[in-house]
C-alpha positions in Angstrom: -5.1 -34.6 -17.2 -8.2 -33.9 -15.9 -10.1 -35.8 -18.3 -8.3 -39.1 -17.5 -9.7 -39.1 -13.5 -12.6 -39.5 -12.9 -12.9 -38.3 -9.3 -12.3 -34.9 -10.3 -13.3 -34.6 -13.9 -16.3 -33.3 -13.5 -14.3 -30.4 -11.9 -12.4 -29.3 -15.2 -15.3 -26.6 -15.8 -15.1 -24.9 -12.8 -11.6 -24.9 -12.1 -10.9 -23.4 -16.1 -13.7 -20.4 -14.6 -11.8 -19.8 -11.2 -8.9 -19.4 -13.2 -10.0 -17.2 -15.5 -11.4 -14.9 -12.9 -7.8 -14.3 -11.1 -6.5 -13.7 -14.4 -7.2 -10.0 -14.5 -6.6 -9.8 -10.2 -3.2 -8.0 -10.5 -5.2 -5.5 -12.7 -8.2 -5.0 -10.6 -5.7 -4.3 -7.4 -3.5 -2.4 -9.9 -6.2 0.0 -11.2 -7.5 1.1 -7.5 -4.3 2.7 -6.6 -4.6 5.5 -4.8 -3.5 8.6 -6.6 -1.0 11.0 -5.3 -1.9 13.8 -3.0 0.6 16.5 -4.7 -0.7 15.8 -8.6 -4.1 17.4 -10.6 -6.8 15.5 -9.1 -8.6 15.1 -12.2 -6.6 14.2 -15.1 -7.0 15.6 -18.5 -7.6 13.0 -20.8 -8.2 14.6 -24.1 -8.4 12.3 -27.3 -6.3 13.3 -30.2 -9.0 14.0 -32.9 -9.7 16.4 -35.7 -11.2 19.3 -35.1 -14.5 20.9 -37.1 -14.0 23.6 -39.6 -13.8 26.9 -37.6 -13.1 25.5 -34.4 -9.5 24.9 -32.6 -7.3 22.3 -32.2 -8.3 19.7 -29.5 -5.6 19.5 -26.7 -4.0 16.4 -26.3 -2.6 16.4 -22.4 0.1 13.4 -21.0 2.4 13.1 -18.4 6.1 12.6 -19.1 8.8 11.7 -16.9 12.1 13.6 -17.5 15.0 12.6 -15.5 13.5 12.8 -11.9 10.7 15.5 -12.7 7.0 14.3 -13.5 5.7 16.7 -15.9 2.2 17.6 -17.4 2.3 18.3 -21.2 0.3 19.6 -23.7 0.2 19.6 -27.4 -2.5 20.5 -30.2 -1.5 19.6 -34.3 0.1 23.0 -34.6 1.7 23.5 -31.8 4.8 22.7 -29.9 4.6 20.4 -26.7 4.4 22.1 -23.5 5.5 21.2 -20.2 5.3 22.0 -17.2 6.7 20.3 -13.7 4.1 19.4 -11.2 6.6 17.5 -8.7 10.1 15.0 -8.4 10.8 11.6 -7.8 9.9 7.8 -8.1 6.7 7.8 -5.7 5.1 10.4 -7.4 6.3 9.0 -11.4 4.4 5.6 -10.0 1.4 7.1 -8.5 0.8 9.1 -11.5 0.9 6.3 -13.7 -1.9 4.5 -11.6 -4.0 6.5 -12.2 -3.6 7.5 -15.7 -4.5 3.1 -15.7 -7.4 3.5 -13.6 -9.0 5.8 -15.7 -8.4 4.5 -18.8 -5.2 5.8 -20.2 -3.6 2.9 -20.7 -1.1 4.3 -23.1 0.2 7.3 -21.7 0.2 4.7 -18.1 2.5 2.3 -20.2 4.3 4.8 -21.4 5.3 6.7 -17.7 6.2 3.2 -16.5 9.1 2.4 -19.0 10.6 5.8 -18.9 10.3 5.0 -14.6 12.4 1.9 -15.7 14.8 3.5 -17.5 15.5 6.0 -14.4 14.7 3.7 -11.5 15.8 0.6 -12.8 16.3 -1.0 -9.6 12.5 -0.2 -8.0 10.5 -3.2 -9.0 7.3 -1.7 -8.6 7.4 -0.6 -12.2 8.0 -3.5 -13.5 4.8 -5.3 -11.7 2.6 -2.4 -13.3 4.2 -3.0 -16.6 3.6 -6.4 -16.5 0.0 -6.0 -15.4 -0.7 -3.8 -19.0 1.3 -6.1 -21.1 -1.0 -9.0 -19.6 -3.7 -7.2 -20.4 -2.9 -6.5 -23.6 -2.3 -10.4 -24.4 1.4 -10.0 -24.2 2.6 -12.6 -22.0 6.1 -13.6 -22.9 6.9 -9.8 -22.3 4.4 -9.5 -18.9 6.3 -12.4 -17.8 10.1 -11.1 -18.0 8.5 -8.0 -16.3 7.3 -9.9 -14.0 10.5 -11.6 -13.2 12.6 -8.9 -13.6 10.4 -7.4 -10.0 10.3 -10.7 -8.5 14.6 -10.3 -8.3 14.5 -6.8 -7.5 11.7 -7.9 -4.8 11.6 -11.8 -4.2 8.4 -10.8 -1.2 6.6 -9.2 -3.9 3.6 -12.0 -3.3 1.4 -10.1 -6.2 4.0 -10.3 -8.6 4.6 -14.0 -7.5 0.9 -14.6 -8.3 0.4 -13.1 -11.5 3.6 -14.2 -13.0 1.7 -17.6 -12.2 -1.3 -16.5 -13.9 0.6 -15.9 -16.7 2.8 -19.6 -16.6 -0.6 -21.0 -16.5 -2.2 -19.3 -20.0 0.7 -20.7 -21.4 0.3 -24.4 -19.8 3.1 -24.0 -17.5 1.2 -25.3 -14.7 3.7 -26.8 -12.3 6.1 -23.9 -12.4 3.1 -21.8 -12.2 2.0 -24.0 -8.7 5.6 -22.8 -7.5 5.2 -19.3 -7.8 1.8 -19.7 -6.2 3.5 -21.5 -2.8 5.8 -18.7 -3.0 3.1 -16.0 -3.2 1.3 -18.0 -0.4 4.6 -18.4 1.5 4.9 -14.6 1.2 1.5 -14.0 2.4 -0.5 -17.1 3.6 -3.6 -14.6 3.6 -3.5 -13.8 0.0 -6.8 -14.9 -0.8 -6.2 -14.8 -4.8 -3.1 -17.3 -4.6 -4.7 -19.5 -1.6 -7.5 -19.6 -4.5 -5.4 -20.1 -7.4 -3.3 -22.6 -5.9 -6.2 -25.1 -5.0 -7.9 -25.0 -8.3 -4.3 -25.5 -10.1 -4.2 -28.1 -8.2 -7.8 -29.9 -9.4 -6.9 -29.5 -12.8 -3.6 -31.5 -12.4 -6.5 -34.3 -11.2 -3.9 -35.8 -8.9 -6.2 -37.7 -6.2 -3.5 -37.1 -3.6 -3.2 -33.3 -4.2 -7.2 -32.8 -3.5 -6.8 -32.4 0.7 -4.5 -29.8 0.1 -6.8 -28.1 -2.7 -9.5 -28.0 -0.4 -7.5 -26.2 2.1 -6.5 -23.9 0.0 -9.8 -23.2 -1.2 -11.4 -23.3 1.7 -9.1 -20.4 3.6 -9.7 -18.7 0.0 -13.3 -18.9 0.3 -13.3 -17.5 4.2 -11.1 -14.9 3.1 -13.2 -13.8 0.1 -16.1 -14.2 2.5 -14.4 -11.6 5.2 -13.2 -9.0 2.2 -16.8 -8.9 1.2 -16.1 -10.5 -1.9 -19.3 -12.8 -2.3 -19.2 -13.1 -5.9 -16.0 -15.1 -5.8 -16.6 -16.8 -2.3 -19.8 -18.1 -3.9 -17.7 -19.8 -7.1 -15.2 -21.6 -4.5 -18.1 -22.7 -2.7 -19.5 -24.9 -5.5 -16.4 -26.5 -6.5 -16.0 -27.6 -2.9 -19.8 -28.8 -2.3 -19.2 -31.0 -5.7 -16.1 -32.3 -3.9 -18.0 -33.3 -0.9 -20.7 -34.7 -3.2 -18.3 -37.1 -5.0 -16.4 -38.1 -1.9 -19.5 -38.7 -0.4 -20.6 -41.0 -3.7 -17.5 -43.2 -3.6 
């Protein structure tokens, strides 16, 4: 524990921060992806609510995958659901469910995932993005046996290596989460969100002889962040690894 050393206790608040902060990084990559060329550009994305006296319905419009088709539906409160096809196939089912996510539609994007399970069950893409909303939702026994389930369809899927470790960790599960984090890293050795991950899980298990290899981790992290523009995050790693300097410098 943390608390019981005193070389790196003082660390314990900044590590618990860095880790919060990749908690949501599967999400943030998850919500920018790009849409698909062949669907509506902008999405419909009526709420269901009731309508004044003398006026009509309010549409409520979804996507639906049925069989291999990705359809566009509409329904009002008294009316049947229409549907209508706007193009085939897995790539398309995906892309349209990111970006029902990334704006906002979290439950018709949920939704367009499972029914892409049920017909692709062996594309572990699917499963990632599932994960991703069940995490964010506070779900994470189910996020993690999504997350599994695409790590053995795809065992170099390096984000689902990562947030499956995010998810280890919330539950205290730190070593196994440290594995998954080499593997992401062993995957990728540029993934800058692991690389970061991986060195701060490593301060909080406040083993003296693990701290070399924290600091390298953090310290490509940092560079990386640093290149991707990400200053914000660059910034954080930077203080954890001055403080380090600081102490070893002190004893």
């Amino acid at each position: 524990m943390i608390e019981n050393n005193k070389h790196v206790g003082s660390l314990s608040h900044f590590t618990r921060i860095a880790l919060s902060i990749l908690a949501g990084v599967g999400m943030s990559a998850f919500a920018l992806a790009e849409p698909a060329s062949s669907e509506p550009r902008s999405l419909q994305l009526a709420q269901n609510t009731q309508p004044r006296r003398g006026q009509p319905a309010r549409e409520v419009v979804f996507y639906e995958m049925d069989r291999d088709e990705v359809k566009i539906c509409r329904q009002t409160a008294n009316s049947s659901k229409q549907c209508q096809v706007v193009g085939k196939g897995y790539t398309l089912g995906l892309r349209t469910a990111n970006d029902l996510y990334s704006q906002g539609n979290v439950a018709n994007a949920e939704t367009l995932f499972r029914q892409l399970i049920v017909r692709f069950p062996k594309q572990a893409e699917a499963y990632y993005k599932l994960g991703a909303i069940l995490s964010s939702q506070d779900k994470i026994e189910d996020a993690i046996a999504q997350y599994r389930k695409a790590i053995q369809l795809n065992p170099q899927h390096a984000k689902a290596h990562n947030d499956l470790a995010v998810a280890l960790a919330n539950q205290s599960k730190l070593d196994e989460a440290i594995t998954f984090w080499r593997q992401a890293i062993k995957i990728n050795a540029e993934y800058a969100d692991a690389l970061n991950n991986l060195g701060m899980a490593l301060l909080q298990q406040g083993q003296k002889e693990q701290e070399q290899e924290a600091v390298v981790n953090l310290t490509k992290a940092r560079d990386l962040f640093i290149k991707q523009g990400k200053v914000k995050q660059a910034n954080r790693i930077d203080q954890i690894l001055q403080q380090i300097n600081q102490q070893s410098s002190g004893s």
